[in-house]
N, C-alpha and C positions, 0 to 999 in steps of 0.2 A: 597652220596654212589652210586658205580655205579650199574645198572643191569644188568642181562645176555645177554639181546640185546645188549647194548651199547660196553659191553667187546669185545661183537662176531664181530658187525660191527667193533670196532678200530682196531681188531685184523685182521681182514680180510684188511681193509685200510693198515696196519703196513706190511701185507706179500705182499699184490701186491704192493706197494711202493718200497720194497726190492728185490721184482721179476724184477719190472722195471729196479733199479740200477742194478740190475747181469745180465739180458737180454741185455741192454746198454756197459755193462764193457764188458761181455763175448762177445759178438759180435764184440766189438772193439779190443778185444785180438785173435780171430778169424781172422779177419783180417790183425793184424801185423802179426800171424804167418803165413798166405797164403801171404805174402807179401815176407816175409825171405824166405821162401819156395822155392816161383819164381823166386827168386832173387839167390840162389843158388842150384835146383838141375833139373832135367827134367822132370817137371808133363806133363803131357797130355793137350795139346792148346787145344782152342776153334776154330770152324769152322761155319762160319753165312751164309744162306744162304738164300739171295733175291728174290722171285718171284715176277714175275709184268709181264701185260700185254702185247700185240703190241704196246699203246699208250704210254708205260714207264709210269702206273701208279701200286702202290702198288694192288699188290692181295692178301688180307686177309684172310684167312680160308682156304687156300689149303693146303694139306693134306701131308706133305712131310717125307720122308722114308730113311733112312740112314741104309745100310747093310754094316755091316764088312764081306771082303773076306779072303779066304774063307770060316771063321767061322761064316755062314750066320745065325745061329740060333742069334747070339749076333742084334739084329734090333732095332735102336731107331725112334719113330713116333711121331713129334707134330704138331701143327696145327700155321699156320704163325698167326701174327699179324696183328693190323691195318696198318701197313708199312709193310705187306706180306714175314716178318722176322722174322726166327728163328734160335735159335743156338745149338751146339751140339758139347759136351765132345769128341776129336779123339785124336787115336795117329800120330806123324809126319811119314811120310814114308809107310805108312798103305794102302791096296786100298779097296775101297769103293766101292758101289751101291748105288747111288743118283736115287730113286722116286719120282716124285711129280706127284699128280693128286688134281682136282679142276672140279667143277659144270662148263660145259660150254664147258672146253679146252683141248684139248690133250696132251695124258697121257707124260712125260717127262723121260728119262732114261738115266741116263750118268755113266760112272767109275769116279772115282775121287782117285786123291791121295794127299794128304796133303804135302805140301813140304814147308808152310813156317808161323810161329805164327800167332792167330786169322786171320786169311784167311778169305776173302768174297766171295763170287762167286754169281752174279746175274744170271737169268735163264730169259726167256721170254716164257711165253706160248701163243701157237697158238691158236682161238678159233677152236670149230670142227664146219665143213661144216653146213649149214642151211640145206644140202638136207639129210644127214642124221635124222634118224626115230627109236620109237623104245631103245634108246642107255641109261643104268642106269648109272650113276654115283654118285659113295656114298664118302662121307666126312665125317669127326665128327664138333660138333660142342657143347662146354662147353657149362651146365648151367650158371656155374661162373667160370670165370677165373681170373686171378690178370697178370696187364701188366702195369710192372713200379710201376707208384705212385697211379694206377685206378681199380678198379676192374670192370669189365664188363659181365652182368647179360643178358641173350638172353632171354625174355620174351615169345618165340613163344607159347611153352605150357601154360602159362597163361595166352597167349590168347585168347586158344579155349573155355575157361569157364566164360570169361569177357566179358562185354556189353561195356564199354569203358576204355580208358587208365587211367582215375584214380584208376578204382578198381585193373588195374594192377599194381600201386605203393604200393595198401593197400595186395596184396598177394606176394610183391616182398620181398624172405627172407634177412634179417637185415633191411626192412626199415620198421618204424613207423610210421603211418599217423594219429594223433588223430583226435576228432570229427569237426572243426575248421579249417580242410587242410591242417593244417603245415604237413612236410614231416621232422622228426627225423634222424637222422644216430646217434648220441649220444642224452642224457635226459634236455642238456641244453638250446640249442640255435637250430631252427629251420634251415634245410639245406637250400639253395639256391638253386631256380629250372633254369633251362637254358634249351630252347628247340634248340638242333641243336648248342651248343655251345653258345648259344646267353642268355644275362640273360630277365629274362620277364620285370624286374622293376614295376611287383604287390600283392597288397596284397593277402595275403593266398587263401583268397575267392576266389578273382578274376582270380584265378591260377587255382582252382579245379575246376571253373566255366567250364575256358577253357579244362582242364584234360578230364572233363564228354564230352566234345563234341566231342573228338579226337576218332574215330573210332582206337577197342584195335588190328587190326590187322595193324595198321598204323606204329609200332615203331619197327624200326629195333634193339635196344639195348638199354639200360639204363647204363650209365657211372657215378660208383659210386665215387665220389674222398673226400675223406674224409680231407686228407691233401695234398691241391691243389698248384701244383707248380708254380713259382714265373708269366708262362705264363697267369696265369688265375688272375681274381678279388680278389683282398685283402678281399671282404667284406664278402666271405666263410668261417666264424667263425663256423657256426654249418654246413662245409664241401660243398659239391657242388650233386646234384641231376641231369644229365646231360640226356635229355630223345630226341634220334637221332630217326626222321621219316624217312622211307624205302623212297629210290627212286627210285626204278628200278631195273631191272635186266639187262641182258646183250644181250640177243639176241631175236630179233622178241618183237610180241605183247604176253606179260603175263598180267593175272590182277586175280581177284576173287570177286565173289558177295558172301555175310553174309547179315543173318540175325537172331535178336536174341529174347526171351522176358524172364525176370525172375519175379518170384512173391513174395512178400511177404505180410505185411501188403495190401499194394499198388504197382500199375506194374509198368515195366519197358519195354521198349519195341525198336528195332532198326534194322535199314536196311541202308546197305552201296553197293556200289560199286570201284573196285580198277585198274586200268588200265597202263600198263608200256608200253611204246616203244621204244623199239632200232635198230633207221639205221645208222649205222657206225658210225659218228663224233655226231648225233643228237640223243640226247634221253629225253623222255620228259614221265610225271605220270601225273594222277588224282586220287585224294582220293576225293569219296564225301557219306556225311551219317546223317540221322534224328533218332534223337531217340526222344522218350517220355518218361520223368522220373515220377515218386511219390514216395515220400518218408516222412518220419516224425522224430520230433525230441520230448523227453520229459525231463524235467530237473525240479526238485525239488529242495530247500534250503529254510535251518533252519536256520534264525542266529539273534543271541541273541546279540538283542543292547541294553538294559540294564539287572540291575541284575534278575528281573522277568519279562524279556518281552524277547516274541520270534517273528520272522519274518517269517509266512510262505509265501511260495509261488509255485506255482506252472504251469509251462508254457507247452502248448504242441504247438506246430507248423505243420503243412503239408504244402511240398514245392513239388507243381507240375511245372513240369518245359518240355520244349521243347526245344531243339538244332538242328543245321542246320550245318553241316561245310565240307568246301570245300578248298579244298588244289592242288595245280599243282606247275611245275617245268618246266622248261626245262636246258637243259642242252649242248652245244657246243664247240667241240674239235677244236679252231682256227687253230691247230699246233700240231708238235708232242711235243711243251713247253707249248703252249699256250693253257688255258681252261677254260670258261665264265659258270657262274647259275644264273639262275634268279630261287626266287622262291614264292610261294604268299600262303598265308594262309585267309581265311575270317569263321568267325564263330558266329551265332547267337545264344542268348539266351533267351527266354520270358517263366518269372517265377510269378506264381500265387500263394503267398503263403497266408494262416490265420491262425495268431497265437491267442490264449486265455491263458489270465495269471491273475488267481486269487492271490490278496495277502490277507492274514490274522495275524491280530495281537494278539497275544493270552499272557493272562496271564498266566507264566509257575506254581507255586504253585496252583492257581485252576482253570487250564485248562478253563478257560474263554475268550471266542471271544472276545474280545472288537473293532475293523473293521472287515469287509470284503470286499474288494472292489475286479470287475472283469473288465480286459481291454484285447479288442477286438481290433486286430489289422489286417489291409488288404495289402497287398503292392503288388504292378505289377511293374515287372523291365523288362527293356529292357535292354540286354548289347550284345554288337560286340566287336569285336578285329578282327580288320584288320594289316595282316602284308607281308611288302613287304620289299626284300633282293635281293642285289646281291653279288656277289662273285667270283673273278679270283684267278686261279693259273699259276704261271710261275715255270715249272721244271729246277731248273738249270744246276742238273747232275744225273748221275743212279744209284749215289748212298744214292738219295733222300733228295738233298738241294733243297730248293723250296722257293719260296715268294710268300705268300696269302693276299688276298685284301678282305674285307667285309664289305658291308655296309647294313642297316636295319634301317625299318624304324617304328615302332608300332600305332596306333591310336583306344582307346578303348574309345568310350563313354560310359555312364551308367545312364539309366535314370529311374527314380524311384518312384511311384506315391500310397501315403498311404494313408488310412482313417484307424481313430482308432476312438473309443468310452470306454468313462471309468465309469462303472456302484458304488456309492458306495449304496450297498446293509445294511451294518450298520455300523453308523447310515443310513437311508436312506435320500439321497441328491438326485438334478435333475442329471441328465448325463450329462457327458462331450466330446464334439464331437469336430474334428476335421481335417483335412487333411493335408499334406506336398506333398510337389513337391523335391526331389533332381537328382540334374543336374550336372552328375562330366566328364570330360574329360580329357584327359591321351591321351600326343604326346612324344614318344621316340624313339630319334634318335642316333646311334650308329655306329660308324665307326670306326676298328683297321684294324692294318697291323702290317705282321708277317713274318720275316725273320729268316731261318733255315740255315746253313751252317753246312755240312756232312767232314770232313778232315779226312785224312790218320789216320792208328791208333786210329779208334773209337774215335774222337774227335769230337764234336758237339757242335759249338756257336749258339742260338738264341737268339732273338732280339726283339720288337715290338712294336709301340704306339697303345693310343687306348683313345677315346673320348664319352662319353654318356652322353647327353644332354633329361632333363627331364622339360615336363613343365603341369602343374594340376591345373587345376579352377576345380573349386565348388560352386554353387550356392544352395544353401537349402533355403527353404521358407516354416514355417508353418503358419494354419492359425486355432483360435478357429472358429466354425462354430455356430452362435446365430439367432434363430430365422429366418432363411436363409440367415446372414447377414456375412460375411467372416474380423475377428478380427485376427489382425497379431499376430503372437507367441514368442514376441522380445525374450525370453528364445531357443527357440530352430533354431533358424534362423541367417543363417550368410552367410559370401561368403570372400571366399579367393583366393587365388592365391601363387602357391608353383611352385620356380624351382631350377633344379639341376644341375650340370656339373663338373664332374670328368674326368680327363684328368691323363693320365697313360703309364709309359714307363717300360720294365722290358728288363732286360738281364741276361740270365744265359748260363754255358757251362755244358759240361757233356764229360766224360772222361772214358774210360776202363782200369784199368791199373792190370797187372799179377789177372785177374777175376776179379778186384773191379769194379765197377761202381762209379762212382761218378760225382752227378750232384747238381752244387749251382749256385743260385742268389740272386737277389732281385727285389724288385719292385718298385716304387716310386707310389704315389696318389696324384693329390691336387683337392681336395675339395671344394665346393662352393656350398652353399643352403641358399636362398633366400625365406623367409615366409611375405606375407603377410595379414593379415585380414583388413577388411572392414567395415563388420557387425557380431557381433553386437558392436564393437569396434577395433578403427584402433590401431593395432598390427603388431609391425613387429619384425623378428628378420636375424640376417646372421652366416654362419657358415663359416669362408674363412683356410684351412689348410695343413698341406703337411707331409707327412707320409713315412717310407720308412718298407717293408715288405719282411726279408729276408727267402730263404730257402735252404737247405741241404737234399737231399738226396741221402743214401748211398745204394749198394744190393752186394751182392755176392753168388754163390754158396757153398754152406757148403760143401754135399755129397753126395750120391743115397744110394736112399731107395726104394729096388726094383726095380731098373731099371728108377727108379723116379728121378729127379733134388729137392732136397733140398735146396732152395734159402731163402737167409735172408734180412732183408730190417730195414734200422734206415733212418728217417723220422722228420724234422722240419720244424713248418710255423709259422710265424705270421701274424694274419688276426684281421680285425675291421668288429662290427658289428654298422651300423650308424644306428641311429633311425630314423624311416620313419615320414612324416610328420605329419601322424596321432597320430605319441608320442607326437609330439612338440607341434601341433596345440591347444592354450591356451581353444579356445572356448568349450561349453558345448557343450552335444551331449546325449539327453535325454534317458534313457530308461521303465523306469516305474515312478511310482510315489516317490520310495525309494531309485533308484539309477542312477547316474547318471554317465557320464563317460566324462575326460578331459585331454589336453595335460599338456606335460611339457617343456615349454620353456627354460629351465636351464640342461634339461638329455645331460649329456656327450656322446660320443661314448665308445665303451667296445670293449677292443682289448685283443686277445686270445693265446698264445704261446702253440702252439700241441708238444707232444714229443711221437711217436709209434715208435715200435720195431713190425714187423709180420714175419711170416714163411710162403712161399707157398713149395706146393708140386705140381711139371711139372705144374706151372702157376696157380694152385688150391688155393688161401687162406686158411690156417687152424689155423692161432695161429696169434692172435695179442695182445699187452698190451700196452696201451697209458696211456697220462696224461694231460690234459687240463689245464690252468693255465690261468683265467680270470679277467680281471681288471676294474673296474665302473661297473658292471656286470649290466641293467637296465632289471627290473623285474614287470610286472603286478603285480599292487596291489591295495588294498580295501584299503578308509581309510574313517572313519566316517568324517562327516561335520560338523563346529564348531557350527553348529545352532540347529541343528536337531538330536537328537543321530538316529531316526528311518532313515533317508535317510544318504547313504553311497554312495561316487565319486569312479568312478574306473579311476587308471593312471595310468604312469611308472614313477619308480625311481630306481634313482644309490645307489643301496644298500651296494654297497663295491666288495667283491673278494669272486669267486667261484673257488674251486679246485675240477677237477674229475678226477678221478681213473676209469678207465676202462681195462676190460679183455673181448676178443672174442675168440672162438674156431669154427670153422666146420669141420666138417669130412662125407665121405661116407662109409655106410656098407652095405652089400659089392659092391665092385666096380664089379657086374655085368652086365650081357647083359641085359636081362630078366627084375630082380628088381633090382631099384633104390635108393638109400635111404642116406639121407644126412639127420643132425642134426646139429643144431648151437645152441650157448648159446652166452651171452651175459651179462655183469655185470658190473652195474655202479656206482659206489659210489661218491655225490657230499658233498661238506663241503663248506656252505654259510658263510659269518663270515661279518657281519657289521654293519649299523644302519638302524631301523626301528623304525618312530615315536621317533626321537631322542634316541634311546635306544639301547643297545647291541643288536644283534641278531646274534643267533648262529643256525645254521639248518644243522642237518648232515641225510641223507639219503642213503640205499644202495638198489640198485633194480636191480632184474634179470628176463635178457627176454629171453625165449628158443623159435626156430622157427625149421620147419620141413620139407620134399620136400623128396615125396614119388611117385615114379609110377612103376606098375607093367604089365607087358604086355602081356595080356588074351590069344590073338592067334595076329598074322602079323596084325591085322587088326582092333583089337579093346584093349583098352592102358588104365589102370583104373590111378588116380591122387588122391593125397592126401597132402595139405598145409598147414598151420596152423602157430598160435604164442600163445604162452602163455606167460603174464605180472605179475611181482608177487609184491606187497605192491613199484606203482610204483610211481613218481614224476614227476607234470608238473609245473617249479618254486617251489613256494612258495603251492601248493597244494599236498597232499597225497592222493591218487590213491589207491582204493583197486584192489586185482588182477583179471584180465579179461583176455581177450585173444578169438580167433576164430579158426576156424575147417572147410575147405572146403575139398570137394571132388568133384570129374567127372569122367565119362566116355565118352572115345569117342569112337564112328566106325567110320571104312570108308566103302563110296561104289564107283562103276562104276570107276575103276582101280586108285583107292585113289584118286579121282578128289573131290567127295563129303564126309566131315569130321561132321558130327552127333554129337553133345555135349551136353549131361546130365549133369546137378550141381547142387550144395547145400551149398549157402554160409554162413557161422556161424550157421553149423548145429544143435547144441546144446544152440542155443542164449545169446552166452556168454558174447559176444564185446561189453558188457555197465560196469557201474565201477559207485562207489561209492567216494564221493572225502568229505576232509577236509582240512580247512584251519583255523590255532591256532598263529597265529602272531600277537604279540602288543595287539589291542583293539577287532579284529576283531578276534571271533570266529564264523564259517559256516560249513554247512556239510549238503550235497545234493547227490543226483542221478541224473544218466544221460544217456540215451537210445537214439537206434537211428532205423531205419527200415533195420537193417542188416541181418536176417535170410530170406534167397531168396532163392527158387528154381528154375532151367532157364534151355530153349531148344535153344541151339545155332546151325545154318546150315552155314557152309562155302565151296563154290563150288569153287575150283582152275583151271584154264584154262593155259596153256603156262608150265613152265619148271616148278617141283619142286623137290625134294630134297630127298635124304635119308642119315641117319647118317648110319655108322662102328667104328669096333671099340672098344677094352673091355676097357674103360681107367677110372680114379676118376672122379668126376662131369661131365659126360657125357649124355645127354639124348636123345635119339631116335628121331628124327619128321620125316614128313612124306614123301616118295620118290621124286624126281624132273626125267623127263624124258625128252629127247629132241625130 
């Protein structure tokens, strides 16, 4: 018999299911009839217009103005793209006043009259003089906008509250960061991060390691791509996380010195430096910054491995930690085609963590201890990541056909040195001591090439190959420590060798026809992973295979809404998510005395078919509704061990097929100067269906996440901020999440003519960002808590030298930063 949850959730799955199919149908009937439309009567053409610099490179975010004459009250304003391209609803015959202004360049003014369909017209902006002094120049510049198949999130205001660029992923609205580093865009599959375009090819960890090091005023944009076109990696099943570091500005020497500390449990604390240069053909940056982190984790679990016996446990960890990172570029115009970067990243981290984890085994009818044991565990890790890139462009024409070159190169060692001790308290036994050494390095090298061709009539072929070559040893060694006598640990000790090489070509075109867009390809992949063991048994395995991953996407403008572009977008990808070695790797890998965790040599890859349909308004996202459709779906999970019912292995396994349903909405109220105010929601229903533990397994869940982005601005000079997300009965796999969520706010001033910005915060003001979790599959029922040192107060200084900026502007997702002056 069913209950009222279950009606509510099918009923909810049953309408957005059918919202999809009418969103899909309608939108595809939308476009035959804009198609017939153009094909027999005279709508209003489109008119694109190009800015770019003296060098003939794209200029971004200039600010361009379109006046109908004489009826100059009628004004349309949008802000170019990353290709310094935007477009605009005219009529033929019509005369115009063409605007453009931009940070740097002199201001632009032409008549224009439309005399023949989709028109382009490129423009060249002059920079202004060095000798000029003094001179404001205001731009807008989107919180969020949507361009193409991307949406692009300007982080500046979350960075005057943030210590480093990880905390700005965990306040960046729609993205999820759980406690673990993975970075969310949907509830099932972890996004993939790429710094600068590039993928890192690390684990989670090792990702946020590097995030914490990245000084937060570093990152010019966050490029969100949920459904990645056929130019990028097939392996962005749970979407792509694209996080682009500033390089410069444009004219003379700019930079800025920050400094930060916040408090909570434990401090945080940081000081950086920022330095840009530009003389003509040469321009060249340094990022360099130290922080001191402390922070803590705690996490409880109950689980009941027979019918009167319970497992507690209880861990708490402090992870003090130190970073060091240093970043430069430079940069060389050969030509007005030709253009060279070199650029280098190095970044240290040494973390001193001690964790204490008592377990206790209790009889559940009379609450009777029967063990308690307490293990004490020490670790010091070294880890770097060194990275070195280069990258040419050839411009081919001015209407932005290009061929790009890049090559990259990674080297992250990790070395890691633990002593634990294991007390059992009852019965009472002598202790058990011990230490391990692990020793892992990461060499990855990467080299594609990317051809663009621009043709008459909005026609666009690209093209690409592209090559990533991975190679990871591991050496672990523990040892029982007796009587000062050092006993090997054949149980926890091994050493492998793991390598990778994916080779990849895509091509796709892209087309405009009577207002359609239309862009498809595909991708090809082939495959090759190489696993070897050693110790504690020689183990190998190979993965050799060849994939081909198509996609479609379609946009059009609907209609204006207020003087607004309403534009639609239908969207398909198919992507594989491969298991990292650490699924595969067969050997144990200890964790306490009760669990233990190991690969799976047999996990298939999981490949994922996206279907969205979204709405923007003038580039603004507000409406999306997708559908996930995943196959071998492999899923962390608990399974007791056939010897032991009290100690339980953690692995991954190919459970079968997950279907998600998802709906997103944003919107701003209102689209003021003054206050700013945007809301988003978010709702995901997944439906698990396959075997676990030989057995059916059916898991349906539906979870909503509302997130917020609020500022109101007190006088010119001082801007109050308000963030936040709320998570309500959420799912990570196979575990259910009670609802959490966090609450930041800041203030900032400025002084000494906006040069110095003052930053008040309070992040998870209410201590909310911890959660309750359970897990009821098969054998295995558990259910714990889990906290972390999130509620922090913090005083940030950042002093700007050289040009900066101010927004205009009364438009949707827009927010204010702070002036640039020349």
């Amino acid at each position: 018999m069913l209950n009222a949850g279950t009606v509510q959730t099918t009923a909810i799955t049953f309408i957005l299911m059918q919202t999809i199919k009418t969103a899909f149908s309608g939108l595809a009937l939308f476009f035959l009839l804009f198609i017939s439309l153009g094909s027999s009567a005279q709508a209003p053409t489109t008119v694109t217009i190009k800015v770019q610099n003296t060098k003939q490179e794209a200029l971004p975010f200039a600010t361009v103005s379109l006046i109908s004459v004489p009826d100059t009250v009628n004004q349309q304003q949008k802000v170019s793209d990353s290709t310094g391209s935007v477009s605009f609803p005219v009529l033929m015959e019509r005369p115009y006043k063409l605007r453009i202004t931009s940070v740097g360049y002199e201001i632009i003014e032409k008549a224009l009259t439309i005399k023949k369909d989709n028109a382009i017209y490129v423009f060249t902006a002059e920079p202004l003089s060095k000798s000029l002094s003094a001179v404001v120049v205001r731009s807008t510049k989107p919180l969020i906008r949507q361009e193409d198949d991307k949406t692009i999130v300007d982080p500046e205001n979350l960075a005057a509250s943030s210590t480093n660029a990880y905390e700005i992923m965990e306040k960046t609205p729609g993205l999820f960061v759980d406690q673990d580093g993975n970075i969310y865009l949907s509830s099932t599959t972890p996004a993939t991060v790429h710094i600068n375009g590039r993928e890192q090819k690390m684990s989670a960890a090792d990702i946020a390691t590097m995030l914490k090091s990245l000084p937060p005023n570093s990152i010019a944009s966050i490029e969100i791509l949920r459904t990645p076109s056929a130019k990028y990696d097939a392996s962005g099943s749970g979407g792509i996380v694209n996080v682009i570091l500033k390089k410069g500005v444009r004219i003379g020497l700019t930079g800025s010195v920050n400094a930060g500390i916040n408090q909570g449990v434990y401090g945080n604390q940081f000081a950086g430096l920022n330095l840009n240069n530009n003389n003509g053909r040469l321009s060249s940056y340094l990022n360099v910054q130290a922080s001191n982190r402390g922070t803590y984790e705690r996490i409880k679990t109950d689980r009941i491995f027979a019918p009167d016996s319970v497992l507690k446990q209880n861990a708490f960890t402090k992870f003090p930690a130190n970073s060091y990172y240093l970043g430069y570029g430079i940069a060389y115009e050969l030509s007005k085609k030709w253009s060279v970067n070199y650029d280098g990243r190095l970044s240290h981290n040494l973390s001193r963590n001690r964790s204490s984890n008592e377990s206790i085994i209790e009889k559940i009818s009379a609450k009777e201890m029967v063990t308690d044991n307490l293990t004490i565990t020490r670790n010091k890790n070294k880890n770097y990541n060194i990275n070195q890139s280069f990258s040419a462009k050839y411009k081919i024409d001015s209407l932005g056909s290009e061929w790009t070159t890049d090559l990259s190169y990674t080297y992250a060692p990790n070395h890691s040195d633990q002593n634990f001790s294991s007390y059992n308290l009852k019965p009472v036994t002598p202790a058990i001591n011990g230490v391990g050494e692990i020793d892992n390095r990461l060499h990855f090298f990467s080299a594609q090439t990317n051809f663009s061709k621009k043709l008459k009539g909005k026609f666009t072929i690209e093209t690409g190959l592209k090559t990533t070559n991975v190679i990871f040893n591991n050496n672990t060694s523990y040892f029982f420590i007796n009587n000062g006598n050092r006993i090997k640990d054949v149980f926890r000790t091994r050493t492998y060798k793991y390598n990778e090489g994916i080779h990849a070509a895509y091509l796709q075109a892209s087309k405009t026809v009577a207002g359609i867009t239309i862009k498809a390809g595909t991708r090809v992949e082939n495959t090759n992973m190489e696993g070897i063991q050693k110790v504690p048994n020689d183990t190998a395995f190979n993965i050799n295979r060849t994939d081909f991953f198509p996609y479609v996407f379609i946009s059009k403008n609907i209609m204006k809404i207020a003087s607004y572009d309403l534009r639609a977008y239908l969207v398909y990808r198919k992507t594989i998510n491969r298991p990292a070695y650490e699924y595969l790797n067969p050997s144990i890998r200890f964790i306490d005395q009760y669990l233990f965790e190991t690969g799976n040599p047999t996990l298939r890859p999981q490949f994922t078919s996206n279907y969205e349909a979204n709405i923007s308004v003038d580039e603004r996202p507000i409406l999306a509704i997708g559908y996930n459709d995943t196959k071998d779906i492999f899923t962390n999970v608990i399974y007791p061990t056939d010897t032991n019912s009290r100690v339980a292995y953690r692995t991954y396994d190919n459970l079968g097929t997950n279907k998600e349903t998802y709906f997103r909405a944003l919107g701003a109220i209102p689209p003021g100067k003054r206050f700013f105010f945007v809301l988003g929601a978010q709702y995901n229903h997944n439906f698990y269906n396959g075997l676990y533990e030989n057995k059916p397994l059916t898991f349906k869940k539906g979870t909503w996440t509302f997130f917020t982005y609020q500022t109101f601005k007190v006088t010119p000079l001082m801007q109050l901020t308000l963030n936040g997300f709320a998570r309500f009965k959420g799912q990570q796999q196979l575990y259910e999440l009670s609802s959490f969520g966090a609450l930041n706010a800041s203030i900032n001033q400025q002084f000494f003519k906006k040069k110095l910005t003052v930053t008040a915060s309070v992040n998870d003001m209410f201590r909310t960002n911890r959660n309750e979790f359970t897990i009821n599959q098969g054998s295995v029922a558990a259910s714990g808590f889990r906290e972390g040192d999130t509620r922090r107060f913090g005083l940030n200084f950042r002093y700007n030298f050289g040009l900066r900026k101010k927004e205009e502007g009364n438009n949707m997702f827009i927010l204010e930063s702070p002036e640039r002056t020349n």
